[in-house]
DSSP file (Angstrom, degrees, kcal/mol; ACC not computed):
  #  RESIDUE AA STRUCTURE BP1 BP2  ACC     N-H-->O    O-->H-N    N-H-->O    O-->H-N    TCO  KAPPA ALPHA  PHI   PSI    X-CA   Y-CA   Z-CA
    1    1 A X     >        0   0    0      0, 0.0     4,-1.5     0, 0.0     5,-0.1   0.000 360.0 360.0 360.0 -51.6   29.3   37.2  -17.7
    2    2 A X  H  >  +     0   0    0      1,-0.2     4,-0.7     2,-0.2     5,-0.1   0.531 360.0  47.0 -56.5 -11.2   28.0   40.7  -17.3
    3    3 A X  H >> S+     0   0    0      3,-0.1     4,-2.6     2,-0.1     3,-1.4   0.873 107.8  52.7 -83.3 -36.4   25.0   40.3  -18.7
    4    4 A X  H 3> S+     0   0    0      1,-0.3     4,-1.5     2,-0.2    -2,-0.2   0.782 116.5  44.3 -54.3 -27.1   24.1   37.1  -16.9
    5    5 A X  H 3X S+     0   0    0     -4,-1.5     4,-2.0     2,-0.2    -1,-0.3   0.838 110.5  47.9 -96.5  -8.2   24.9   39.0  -13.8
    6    6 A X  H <X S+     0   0    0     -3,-1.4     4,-5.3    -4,-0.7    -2,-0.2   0.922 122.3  45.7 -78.5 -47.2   22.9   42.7  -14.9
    7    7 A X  H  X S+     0   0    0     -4,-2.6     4,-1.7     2,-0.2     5,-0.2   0.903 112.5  48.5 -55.3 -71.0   19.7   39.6  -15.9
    8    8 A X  H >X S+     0   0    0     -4,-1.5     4,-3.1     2,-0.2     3,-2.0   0.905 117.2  40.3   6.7 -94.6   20.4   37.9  -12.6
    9    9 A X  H 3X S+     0   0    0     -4,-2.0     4,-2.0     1,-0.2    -2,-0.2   0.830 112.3  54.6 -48.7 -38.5   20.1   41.4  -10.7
   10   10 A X  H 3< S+     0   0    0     -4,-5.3    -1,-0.2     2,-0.2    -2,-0.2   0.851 107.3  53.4 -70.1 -16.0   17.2   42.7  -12.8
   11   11 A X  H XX S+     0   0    0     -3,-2.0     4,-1.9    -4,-1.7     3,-1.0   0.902 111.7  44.7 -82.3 -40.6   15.1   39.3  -11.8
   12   12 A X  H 3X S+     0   0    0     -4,-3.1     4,-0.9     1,-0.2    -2,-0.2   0.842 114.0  46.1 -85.4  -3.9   15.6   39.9   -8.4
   13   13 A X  H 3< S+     0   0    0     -4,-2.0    -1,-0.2     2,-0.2    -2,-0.1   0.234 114.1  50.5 -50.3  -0.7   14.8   43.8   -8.3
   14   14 A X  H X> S+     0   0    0     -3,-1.0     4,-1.9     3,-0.1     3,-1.1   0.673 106.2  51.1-125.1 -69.1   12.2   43.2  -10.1
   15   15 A X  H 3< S+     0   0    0     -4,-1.9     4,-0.4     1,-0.3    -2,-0.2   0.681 118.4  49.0 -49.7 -19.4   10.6   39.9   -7.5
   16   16 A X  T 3< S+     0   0    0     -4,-0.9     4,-0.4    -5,-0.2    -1,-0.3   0.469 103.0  49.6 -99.1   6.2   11.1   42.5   -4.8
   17   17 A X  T <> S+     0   0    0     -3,-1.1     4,-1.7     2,-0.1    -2,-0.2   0.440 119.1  43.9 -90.9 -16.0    9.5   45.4   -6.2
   18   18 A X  T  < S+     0   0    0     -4,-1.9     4,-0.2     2,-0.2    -2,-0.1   0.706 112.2  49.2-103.7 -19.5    6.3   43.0   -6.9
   19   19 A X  T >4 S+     0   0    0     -4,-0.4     3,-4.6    -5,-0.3     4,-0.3   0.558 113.3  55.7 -84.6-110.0    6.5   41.2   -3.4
   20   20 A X  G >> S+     0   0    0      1,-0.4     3,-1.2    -4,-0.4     4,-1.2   0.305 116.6  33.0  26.1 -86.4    6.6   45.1   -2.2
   21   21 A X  G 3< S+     0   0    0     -4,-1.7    -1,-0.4     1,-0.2    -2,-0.2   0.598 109.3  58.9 -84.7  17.5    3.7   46.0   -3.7
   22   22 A X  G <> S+     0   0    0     -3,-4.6     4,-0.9    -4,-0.2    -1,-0.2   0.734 112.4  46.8 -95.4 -20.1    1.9   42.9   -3.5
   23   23 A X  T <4 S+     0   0    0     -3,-1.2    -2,-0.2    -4,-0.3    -1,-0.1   0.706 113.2  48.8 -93.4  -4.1    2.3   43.5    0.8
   24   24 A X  T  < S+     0   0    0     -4,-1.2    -1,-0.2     2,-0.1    -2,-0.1  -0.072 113.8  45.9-109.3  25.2    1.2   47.4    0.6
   25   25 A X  T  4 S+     0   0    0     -3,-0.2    -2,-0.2    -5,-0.2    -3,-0.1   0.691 118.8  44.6-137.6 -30.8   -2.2   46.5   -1.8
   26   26 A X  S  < S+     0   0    0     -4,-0.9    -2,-0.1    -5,-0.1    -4,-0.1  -0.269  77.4 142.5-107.6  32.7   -3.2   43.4    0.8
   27   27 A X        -     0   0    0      1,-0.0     2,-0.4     2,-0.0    -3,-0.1  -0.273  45.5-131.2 -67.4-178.0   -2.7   44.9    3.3
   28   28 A X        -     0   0    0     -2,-0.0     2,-1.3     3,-0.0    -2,-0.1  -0.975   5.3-141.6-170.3 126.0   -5.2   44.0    6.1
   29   29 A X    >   -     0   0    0     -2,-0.4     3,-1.7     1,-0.2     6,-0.2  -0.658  17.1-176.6-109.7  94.1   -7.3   46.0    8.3
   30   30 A X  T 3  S+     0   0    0     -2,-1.3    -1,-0.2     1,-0.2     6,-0.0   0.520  74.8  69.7 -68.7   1.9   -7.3   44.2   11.7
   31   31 A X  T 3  S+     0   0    0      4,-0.0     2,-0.4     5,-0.0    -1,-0.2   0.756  73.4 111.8 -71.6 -23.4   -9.7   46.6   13.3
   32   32 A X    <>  -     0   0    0     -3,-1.7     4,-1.5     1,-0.2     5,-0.2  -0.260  55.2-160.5 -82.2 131.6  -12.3   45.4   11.3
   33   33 A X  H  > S+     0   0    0     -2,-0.4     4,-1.2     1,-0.2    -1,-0.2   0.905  83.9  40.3 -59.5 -53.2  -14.9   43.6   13.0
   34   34 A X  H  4 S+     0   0    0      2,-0.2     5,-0.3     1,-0.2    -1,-0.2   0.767 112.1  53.6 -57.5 -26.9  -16.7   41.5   10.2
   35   35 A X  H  4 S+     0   0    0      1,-0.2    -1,-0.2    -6,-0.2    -2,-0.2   0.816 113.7  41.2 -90.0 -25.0  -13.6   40.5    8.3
   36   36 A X  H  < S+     0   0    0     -4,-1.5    -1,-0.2    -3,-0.1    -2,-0.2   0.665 105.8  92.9 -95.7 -30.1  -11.7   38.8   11.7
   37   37 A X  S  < S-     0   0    0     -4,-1.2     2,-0.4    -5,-0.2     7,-0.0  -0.318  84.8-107.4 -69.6 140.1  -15.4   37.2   12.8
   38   38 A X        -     0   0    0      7,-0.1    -3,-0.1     2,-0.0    -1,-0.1  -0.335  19.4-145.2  20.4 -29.5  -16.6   33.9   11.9
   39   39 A X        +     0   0    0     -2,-0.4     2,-0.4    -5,-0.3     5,-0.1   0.671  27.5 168.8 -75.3 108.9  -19.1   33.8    9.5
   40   40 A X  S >  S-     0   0    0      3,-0.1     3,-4.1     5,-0.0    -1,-0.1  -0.969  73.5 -39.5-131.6 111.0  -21.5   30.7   10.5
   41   41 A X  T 3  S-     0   0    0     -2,-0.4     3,-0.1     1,-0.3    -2,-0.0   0.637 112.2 -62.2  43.4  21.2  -25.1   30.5    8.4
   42   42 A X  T 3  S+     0   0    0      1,-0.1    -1,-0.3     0, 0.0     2,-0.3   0.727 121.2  80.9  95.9  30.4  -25.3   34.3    8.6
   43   43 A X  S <  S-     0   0    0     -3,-4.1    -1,-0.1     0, 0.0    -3,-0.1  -0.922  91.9 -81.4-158.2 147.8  -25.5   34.8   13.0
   44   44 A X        -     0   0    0     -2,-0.3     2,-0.2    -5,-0.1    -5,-0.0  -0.170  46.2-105.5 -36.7 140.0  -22.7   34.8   15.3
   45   45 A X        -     0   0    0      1,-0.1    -1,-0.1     2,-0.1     4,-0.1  -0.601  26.1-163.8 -79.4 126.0  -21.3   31.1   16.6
   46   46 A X  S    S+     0   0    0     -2,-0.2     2,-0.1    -3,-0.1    -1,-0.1   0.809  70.3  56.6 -76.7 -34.8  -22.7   30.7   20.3
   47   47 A X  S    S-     0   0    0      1,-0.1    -2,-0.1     2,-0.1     4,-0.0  -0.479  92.5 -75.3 -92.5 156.2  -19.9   27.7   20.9
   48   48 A X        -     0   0    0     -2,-0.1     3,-0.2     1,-0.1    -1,-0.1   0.001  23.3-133.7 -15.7 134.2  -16.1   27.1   20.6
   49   49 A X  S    S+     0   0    0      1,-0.2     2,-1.0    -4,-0.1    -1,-0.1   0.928  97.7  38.3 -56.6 -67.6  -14.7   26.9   18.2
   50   50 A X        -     0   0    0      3,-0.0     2,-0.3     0, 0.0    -1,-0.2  -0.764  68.7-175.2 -96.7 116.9  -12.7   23.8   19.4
   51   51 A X        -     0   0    0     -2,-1.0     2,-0.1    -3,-0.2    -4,-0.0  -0.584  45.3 -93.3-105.9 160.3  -14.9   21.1   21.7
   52   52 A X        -     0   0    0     -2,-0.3     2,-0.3     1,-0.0    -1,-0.1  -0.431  37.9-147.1 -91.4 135.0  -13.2   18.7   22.9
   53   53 A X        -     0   0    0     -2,-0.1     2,-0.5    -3,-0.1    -1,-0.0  -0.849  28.8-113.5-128.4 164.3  -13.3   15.2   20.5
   54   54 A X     >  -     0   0    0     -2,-0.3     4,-1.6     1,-0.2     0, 0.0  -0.849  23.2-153.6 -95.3 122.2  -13.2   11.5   22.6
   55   55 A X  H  > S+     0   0    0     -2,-0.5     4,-2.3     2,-0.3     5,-0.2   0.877  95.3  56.4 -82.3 -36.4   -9.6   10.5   21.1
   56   56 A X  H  > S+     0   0    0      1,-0.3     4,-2.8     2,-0.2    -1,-0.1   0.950 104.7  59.2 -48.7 -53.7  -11.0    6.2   21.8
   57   57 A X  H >> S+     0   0    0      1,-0.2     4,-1.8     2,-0.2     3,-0.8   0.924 104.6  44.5 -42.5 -67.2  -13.8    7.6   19.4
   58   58 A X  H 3X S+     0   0    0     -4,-1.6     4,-1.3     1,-0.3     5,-0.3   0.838 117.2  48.8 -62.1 -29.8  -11.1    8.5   16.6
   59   59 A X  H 3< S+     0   0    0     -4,-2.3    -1,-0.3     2,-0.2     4,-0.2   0.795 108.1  45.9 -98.2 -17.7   -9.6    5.3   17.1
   60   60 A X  H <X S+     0   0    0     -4,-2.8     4,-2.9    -3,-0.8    -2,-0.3   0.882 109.6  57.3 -59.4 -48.4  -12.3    3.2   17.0
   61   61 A X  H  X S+     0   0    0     -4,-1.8     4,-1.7     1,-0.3    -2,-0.2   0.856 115.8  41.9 -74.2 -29.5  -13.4    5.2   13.7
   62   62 A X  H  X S+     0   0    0     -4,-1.3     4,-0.9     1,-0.2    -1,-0.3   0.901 109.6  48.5 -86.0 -12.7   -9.7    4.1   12.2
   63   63 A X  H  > S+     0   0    0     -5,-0.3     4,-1.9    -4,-0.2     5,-0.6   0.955 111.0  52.7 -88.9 -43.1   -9.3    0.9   13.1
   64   64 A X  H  X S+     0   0    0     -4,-2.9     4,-2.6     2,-0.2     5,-0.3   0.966 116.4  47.0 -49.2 -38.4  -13.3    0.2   11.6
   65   65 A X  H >X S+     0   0    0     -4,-1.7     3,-3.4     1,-0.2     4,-1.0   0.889 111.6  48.7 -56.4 -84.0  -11.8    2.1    8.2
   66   66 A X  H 3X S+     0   0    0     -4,-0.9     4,-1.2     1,-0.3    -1,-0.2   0.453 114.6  40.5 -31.2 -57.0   -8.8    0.1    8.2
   67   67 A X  H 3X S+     0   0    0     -4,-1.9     4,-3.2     3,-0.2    -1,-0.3   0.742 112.4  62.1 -67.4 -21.0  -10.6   -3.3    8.6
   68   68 A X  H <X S+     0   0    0     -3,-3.4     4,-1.5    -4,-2.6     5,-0.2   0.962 112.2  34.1 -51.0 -59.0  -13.3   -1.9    6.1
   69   69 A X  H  < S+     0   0    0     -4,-1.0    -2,-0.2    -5,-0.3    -1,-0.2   0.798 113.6  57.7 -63.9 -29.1  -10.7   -1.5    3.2
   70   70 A X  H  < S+     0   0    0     -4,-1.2     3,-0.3    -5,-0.3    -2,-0.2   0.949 114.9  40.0 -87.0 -34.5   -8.9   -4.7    4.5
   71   71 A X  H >X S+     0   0    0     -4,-3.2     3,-1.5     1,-0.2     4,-0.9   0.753 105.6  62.1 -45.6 -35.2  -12.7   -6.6    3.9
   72   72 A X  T 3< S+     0   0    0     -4,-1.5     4,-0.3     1,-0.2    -1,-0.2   0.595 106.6  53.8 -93.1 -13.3  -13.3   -4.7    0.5
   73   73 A X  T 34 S+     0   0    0     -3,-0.3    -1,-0.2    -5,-0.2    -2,-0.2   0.643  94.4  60.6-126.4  30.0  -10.0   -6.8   -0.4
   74   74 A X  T X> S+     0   0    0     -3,-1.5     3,-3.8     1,-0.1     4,-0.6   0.804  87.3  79.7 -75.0 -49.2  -11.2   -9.8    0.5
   75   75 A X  H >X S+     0   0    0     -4,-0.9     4,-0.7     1,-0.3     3,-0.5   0.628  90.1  50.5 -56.7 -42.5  -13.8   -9.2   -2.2
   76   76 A X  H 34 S+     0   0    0     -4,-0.3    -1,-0.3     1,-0.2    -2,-0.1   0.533  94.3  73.4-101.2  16.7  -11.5  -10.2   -5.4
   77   77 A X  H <> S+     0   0    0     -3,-3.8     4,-2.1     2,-0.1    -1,-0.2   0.858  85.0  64.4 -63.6 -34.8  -10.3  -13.5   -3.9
   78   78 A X  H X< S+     0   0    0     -4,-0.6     3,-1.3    -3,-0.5     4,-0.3   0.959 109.0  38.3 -67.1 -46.0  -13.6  -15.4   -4.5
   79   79 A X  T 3X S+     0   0    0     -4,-0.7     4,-0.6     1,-0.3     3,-0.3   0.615 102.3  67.4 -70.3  -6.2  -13.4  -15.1   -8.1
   80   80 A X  H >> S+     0   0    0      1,-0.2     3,-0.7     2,-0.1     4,-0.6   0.893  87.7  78.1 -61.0 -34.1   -9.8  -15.6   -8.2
   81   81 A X  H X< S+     0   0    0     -4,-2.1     3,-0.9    -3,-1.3    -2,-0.2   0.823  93.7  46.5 -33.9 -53.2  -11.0  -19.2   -7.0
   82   82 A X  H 34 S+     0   0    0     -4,-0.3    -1,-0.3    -3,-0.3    -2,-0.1   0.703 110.3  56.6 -95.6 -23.9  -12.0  -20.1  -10.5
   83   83 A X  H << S+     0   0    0     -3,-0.7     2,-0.4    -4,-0.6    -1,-0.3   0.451 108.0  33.7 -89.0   5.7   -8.9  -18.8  -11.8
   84   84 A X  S << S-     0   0    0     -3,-0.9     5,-0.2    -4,-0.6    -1,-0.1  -0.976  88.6 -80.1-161.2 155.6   -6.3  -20.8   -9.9
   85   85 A X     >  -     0   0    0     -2,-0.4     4,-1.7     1,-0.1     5,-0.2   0.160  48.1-108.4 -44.9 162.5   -5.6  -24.1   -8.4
   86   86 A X  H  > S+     0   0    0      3,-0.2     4,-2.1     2,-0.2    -1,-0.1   0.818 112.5  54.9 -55.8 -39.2   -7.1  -24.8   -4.8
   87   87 A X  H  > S+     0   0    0      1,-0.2     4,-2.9     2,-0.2     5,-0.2   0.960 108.8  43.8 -93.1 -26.4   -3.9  -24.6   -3.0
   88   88 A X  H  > S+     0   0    0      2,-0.2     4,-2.7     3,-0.1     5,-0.3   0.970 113.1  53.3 -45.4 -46.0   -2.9  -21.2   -4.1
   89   89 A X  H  X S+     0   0    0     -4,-1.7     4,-2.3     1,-0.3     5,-0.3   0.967 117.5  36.8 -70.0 -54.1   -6.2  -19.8   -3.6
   90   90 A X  H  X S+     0   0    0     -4,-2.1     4,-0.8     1,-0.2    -1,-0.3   0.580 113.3  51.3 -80.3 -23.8   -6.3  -21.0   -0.3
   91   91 A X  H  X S+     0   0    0     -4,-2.9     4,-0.8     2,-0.2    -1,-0.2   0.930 112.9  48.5 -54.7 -50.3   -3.0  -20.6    0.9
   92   92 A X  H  X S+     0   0    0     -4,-2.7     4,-1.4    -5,-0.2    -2,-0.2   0.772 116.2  42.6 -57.7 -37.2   -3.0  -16.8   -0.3
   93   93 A X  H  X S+     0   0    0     -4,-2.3     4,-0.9    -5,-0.3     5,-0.3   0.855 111.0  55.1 -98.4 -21.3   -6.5  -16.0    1.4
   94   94 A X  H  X S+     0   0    0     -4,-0.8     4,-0.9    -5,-0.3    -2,-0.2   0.773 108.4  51.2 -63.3 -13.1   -5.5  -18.1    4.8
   95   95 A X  H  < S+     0   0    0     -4,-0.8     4,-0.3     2,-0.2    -2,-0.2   0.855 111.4  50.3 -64.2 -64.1   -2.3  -15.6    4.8
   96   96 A X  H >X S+     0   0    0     -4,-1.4     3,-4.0     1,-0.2     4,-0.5   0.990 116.0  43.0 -58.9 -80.5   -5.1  -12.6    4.4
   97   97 A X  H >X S+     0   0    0     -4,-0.9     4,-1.9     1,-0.3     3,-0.9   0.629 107.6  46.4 -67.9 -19.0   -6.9  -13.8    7.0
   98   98 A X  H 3X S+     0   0    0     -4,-0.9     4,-1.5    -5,-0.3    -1,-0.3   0.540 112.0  63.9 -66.2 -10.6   -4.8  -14.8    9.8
   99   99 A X  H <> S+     0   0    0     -3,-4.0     4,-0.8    -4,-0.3    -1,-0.3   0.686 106.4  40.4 -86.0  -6.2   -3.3  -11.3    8.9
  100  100 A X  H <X S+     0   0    0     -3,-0.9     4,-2.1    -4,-0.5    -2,-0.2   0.723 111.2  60.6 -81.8 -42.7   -6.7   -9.6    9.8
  101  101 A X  H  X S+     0   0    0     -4,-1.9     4,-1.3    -5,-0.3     5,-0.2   0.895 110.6  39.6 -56.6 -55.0   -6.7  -12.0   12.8
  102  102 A X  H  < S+     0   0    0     -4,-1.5     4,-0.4     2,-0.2    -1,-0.2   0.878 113.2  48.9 -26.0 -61.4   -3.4  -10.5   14.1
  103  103 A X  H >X S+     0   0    0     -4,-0.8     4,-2.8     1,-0.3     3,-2.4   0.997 116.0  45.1 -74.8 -56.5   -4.0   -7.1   13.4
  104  104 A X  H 3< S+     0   0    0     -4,-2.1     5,-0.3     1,-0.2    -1,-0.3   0.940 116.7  51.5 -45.9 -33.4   -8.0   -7.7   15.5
  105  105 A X  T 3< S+     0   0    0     -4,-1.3    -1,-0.2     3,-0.2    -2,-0.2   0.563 111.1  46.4 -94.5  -0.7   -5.9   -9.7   18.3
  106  106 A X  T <> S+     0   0    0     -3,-2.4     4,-2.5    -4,-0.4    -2,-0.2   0.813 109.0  49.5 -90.3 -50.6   -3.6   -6.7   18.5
  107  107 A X  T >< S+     0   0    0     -4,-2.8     3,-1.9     2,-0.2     2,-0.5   0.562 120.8  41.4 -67.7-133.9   -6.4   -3.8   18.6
  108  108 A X  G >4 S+     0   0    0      1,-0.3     3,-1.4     2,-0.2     5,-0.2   0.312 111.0  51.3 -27.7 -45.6   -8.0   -6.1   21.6
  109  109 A X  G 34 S+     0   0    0     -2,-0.5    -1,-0.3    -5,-0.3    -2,-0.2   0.898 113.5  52.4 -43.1 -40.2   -4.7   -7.0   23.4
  110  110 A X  G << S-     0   0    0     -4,-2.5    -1,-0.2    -3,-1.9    -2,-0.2   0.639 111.2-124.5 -59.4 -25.2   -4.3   -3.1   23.1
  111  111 A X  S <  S+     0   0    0     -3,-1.4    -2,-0.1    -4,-0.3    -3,-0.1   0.976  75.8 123.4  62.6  72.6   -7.7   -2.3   24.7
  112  112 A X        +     0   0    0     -4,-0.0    -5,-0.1   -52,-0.0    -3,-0.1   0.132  56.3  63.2-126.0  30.0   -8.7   -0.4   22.1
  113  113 A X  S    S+     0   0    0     -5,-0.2     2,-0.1    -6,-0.1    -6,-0.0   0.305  83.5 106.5-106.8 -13.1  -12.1   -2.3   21.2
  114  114 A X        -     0   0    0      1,-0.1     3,-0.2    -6,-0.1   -54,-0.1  -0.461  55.2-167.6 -88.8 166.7  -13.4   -1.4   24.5
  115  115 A X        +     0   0    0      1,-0.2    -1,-0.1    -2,-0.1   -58,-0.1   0.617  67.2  94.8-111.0   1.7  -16.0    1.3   24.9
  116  116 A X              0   0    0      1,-0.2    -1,-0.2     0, 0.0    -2,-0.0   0.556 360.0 360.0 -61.6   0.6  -15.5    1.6   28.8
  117  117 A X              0   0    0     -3,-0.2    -1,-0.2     0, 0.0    -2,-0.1   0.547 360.0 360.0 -85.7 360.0  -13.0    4.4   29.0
C-alpha cells in the first residue's frame, strides 16, 4: 500500500513539475506587435475580421447540400431495377420521393426558398 501511494505521489509531483515548466518556457510575450497581428499574404488586413454573412444565404446553401446528397441517392435505385421485382422497386423509390417532396414542401411552406428577404 505504501508503495502504490509513494508511485501515486511521485506521478503527480512529477506532472506538476513538467506542467510548471512547460508554462515558464511558453511563456508569451503580449507586447509583441508581430506575434499578436494577423499575418494576411505578407501586408496588414484593411477589413474585419468578421463581416457580416446573409444567414437565408447559409440556409439556402444547406438545404441545396442536403437535397444534393438526397439526389446522389437516388442514383443506386435505377440499377437496383434489374435486380428486383417491379413492385419493390417502385414502392421503395415512391417512398424516396414523396420523402424529398415533403422535405421541398416543408422548406417552401417555411419561406425559406425565397430570395426576397
Amino acid at each position: 500500500m505504501k508503495l502504490l501511494l509513494s508511485i501515486s505521489f511521485f506521478f503527480f509531483f512529477l506532472s506538476n513539475l513538467l506542467m510548471l515548466i512547460s508554462m515558464i518556457i511558453s511563456k508569451k510575450s503580449f507586447e509583441d506587435r508581430e506575434k499578436c497581428s494577423p499575418f494576411e499574404c505578407g501586408f496588414d488586413p484593411k477589413s474585419l475580421p468578421r463581416i457580416p454573412f446573409s444567414l437565408h444565404f447559409f440556409l439556402i446553401t444547406v438545404i441545396f447540400l442536403i437535397f444534393d446528397v438526397e439526389i446522389a441517392l437516388l442514383f443506386p435505385i435505377i440499377p437496383n431495377f434489374n435486380m428486383s421485382n417491379f413492385y419493390s422497386w417502385f414502392l421503395l423509390s415512391s417512398f424516396f420521393i414523396i420523402i424529398l417532396l415533403i422535405g421541398l414542401y416543408h422548406e417552401w411552406n417555411q419561406k425559406m426558398l425565397n430570395w426576397t428577404y
